[in-house]
C-alpha positions in Angstrom: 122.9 0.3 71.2 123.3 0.8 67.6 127.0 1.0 66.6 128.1 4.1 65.0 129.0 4.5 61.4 133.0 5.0 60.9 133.8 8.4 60.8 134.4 9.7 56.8 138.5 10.1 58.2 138.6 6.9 58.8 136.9 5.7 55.7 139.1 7.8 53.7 142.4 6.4 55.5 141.4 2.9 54.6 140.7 3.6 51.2 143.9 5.4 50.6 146.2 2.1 52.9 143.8 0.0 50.2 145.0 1.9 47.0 148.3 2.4 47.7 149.0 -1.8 48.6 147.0 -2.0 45.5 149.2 0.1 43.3 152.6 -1.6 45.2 151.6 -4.8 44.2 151.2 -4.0 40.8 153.9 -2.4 40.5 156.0 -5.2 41.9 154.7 -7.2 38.7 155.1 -4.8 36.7 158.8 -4.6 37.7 158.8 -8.6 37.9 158.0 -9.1 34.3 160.1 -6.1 33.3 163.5 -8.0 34.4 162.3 -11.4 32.8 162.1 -9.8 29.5 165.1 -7.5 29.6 168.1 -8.0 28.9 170.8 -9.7 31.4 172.4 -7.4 33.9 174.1 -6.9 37.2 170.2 -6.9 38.7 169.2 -9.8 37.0 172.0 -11.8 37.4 172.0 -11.3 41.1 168.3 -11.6 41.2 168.0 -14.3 38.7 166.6 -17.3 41.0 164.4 -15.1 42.4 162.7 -13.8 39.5 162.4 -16.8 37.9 160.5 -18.0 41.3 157.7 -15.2 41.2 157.5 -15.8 37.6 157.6 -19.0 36.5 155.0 -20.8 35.8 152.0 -19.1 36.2 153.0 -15.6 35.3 155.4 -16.6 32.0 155.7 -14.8 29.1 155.6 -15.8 25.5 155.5 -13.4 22.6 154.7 -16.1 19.4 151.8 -13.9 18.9 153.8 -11.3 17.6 156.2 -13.1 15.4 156.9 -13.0 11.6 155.7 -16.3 11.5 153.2 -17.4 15.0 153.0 -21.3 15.8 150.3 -22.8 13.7 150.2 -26.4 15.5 147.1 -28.3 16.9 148.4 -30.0 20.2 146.3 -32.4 21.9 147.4 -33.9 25.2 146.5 -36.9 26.9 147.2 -38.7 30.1 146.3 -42.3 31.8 147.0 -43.7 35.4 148.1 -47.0 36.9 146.7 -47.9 40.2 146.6 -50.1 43.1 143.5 -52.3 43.5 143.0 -55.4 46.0 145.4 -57.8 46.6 148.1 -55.6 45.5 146.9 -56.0 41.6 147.9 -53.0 39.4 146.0 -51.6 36.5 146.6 -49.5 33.4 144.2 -47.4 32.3 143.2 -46.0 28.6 144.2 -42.6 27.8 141.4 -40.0 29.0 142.1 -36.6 26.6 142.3 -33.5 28.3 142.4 -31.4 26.2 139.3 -32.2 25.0 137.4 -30.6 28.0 138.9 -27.4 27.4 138.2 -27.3 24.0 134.7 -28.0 24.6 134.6 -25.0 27.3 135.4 -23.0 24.8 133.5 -23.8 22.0 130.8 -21.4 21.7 131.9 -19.2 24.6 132.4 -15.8 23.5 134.4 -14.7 26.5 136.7 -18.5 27.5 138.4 -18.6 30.3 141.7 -18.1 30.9 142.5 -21.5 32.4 140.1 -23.3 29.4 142.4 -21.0 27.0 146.1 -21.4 28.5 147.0 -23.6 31.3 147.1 -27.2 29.8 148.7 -25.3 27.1 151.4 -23.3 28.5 152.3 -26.1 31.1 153.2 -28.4 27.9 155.2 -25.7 26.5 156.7 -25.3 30.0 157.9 -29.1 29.8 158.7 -29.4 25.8 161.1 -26.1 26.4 162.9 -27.3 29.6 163.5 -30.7 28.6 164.9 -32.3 25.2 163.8 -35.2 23.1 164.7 -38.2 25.6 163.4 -35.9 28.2 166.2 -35.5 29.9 165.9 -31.6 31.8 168.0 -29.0 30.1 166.9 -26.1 32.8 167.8 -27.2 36.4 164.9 -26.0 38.7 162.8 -24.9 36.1 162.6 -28.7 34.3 161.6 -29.9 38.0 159.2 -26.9 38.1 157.7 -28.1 34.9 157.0 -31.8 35.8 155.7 -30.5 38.8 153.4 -28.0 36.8 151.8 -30.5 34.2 151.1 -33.6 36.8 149.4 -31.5 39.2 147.3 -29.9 36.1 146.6 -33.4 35.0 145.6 -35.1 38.7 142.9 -32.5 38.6 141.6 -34.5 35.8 141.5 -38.2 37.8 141.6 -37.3 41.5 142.7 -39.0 44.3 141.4 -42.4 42.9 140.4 -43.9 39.4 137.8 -46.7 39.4 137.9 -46.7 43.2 141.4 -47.4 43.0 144.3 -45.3 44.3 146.6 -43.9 41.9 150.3 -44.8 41.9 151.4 -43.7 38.0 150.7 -40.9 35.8 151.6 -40.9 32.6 151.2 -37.8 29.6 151.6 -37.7 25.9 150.9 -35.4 23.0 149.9 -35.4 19.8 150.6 -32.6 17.3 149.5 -31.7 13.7 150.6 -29.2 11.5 147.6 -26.7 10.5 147.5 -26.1 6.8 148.7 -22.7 5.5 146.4 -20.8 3.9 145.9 -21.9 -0.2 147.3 -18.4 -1.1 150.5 -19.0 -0.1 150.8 -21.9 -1.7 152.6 -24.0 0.4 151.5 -27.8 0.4 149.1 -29.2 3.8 152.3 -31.1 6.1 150.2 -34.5 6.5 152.8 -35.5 9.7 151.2 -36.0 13.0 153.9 -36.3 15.3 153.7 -38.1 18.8 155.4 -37.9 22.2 155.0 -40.1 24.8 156.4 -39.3 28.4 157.8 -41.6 31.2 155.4 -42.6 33.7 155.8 -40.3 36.4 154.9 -41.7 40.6 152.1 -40.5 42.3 152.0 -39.4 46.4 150.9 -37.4 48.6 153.3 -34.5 47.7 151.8 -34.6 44.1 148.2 -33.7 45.8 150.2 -30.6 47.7 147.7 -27.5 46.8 145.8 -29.1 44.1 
């Protein structure tokens, strides 16, 4: 026997639960990313942790877009692995450039991605502001967050082994260069490239944990 179709009540009840979970939720990030950007208060400094948990990293923001004067650097980053072969031998490998795979998605591509566009990005940003020079954090659970952020991001690049090897070390870098003002404003090219290497980080299970 044929099962019968659900009543238009019903439909209609569904569709309005639906909506209204729909309009909560974004509403909720809405409010989320209101109180990130706002100004501190009682809420916020009550809330603070929080907030920063839903937000930070994947739902960050960063306004450079609208400045006087927006970020005109090309940074490329990089990463290479140690790992454990037979006999207890360890290997280093050369650099592998990941940012070049996300460059070439979007070359050509009238409508990139957001990942291609963003996340290698914004995860170095995420590190470079929450620790200084000697990479020492400068941001408590957010520096931790950050490390977190960028290894995973780069694992998805190597895997679980390199060469048939399993990985023990990571290690990231970046290099960044200046892009040349425009000749009307007649400012001179910056010819500086400027480099930074980071420690080598160790590699476990937990560092797989929702890749």
């Amino acid at each position: 026997m044929a099962a019968s179709p659900p009543k238009p009540s019903t439909s209609l009840a569904l569709l309005t639960v639906a909506a209204a979970v729909l309009i909560g939720a974004a509403l909720w990030h809405l409010c989320m990313v209101f109180l990130t950007l706002a100004p501190a208060s009682s809420v916020t400094n009550r809330y603070q942790q929080k907030i920063n948990g839903y937000i930070y990293p994947e739902f960050g923001q960063k306004w450079q877009m609208f400045a006087p004067n927006p970020l005109a650097q090309n940074v490329s980053v990089g990463a290479r692995v140690q790992t454990l072969g037979r006999h207890g031998a360890r290997h280093t490998w050369d650099w592998e450039n990941l940012s070049f795979s996300h460059l070439e998605a979007m070359e050509h591509n009238s409508v990139p991605s957001h990942l291609d566009q963003n996340v290698l990005r914004r995860s170095w940003d995420f590190y470079t502001q929450t620790h200084d020079l000697k990479e020492k954090p400068t941001n408590g659970m957010r520096s931790a967050l950050s490390i977190e952020y960028l290894e995973r991001i780069a694992l998805q690049r190597f895997g679980r082994q390199w060469h048939g090897e399993r990985i023990t070390r990571i290690q990231l870098a970046s290099r960044t260069t200046d892009v040349a003002p425009p000749k009307w404003t007649g400012q001179k090219a910056p010819d500086a490239t400027a480099y930074r290497i980071l420690p080598w980080w160790p590699v476990d299970e937990k560092s797989y944990k929702e890749l």
